[in-house]
N, C-alpha and C positions, 0 to 999 in steps of 0.2 A: 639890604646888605647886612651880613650876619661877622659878626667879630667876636674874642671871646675880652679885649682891652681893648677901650676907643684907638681908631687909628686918626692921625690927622693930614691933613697935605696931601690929598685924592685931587684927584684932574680925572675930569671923563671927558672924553673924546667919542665923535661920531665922525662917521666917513660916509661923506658926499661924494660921487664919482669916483673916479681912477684915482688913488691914493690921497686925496682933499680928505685929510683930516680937520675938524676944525675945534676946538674947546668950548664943550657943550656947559661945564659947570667946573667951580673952582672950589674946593671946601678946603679952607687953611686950619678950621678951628677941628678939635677933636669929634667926629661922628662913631657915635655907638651901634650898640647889637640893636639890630630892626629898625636901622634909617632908613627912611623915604625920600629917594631923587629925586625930583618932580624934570623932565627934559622933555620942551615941546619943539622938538625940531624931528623934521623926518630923515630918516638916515639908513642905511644899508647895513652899517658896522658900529659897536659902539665898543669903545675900549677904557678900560679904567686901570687908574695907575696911580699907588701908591708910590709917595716921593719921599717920604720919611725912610730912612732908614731903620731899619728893627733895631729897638732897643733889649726888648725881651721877647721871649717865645710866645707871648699870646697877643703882639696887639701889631696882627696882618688882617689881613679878606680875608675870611674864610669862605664865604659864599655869595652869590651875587644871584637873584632870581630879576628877569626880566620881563617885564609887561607891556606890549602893543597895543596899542589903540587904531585901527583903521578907519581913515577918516574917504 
């Protein structure tokens, strides 16, 4: 996950079946530029969601790169 000021208060979400979302990981504390999510659940959809409100222009998602592992 790529930021350009730590953001904090991320929830990621995966989706199991027909809209079963369920809270794969909870980060309260501030995560920086090139953190590593580690989520070992299988899942169809994964959604991430910043719950902070913006206090300044630089500290959203900027980017989010995603990795599978097939087991």
């Amino acid at each position: 996950m790529d930021t350009v000021d730590p953001v904090k208060n991320v929830d990621v979400y995966v989706r199991v079946g027909n809209e079963n979302w369920r809270l794969a990981k909870q980060m309260k504390r501030p995560v920086g530029k090139g953190a590593s999510i580690r989520i070992n659940m299988r899942a169809e959809d994964i959604r991430v969601v910043q719950n902070t409100a913006l206090v300044n222009r630089l500290d959203f998602i900027e980017d989010i790169e995603v990795y599978a592992q097939k087991k």
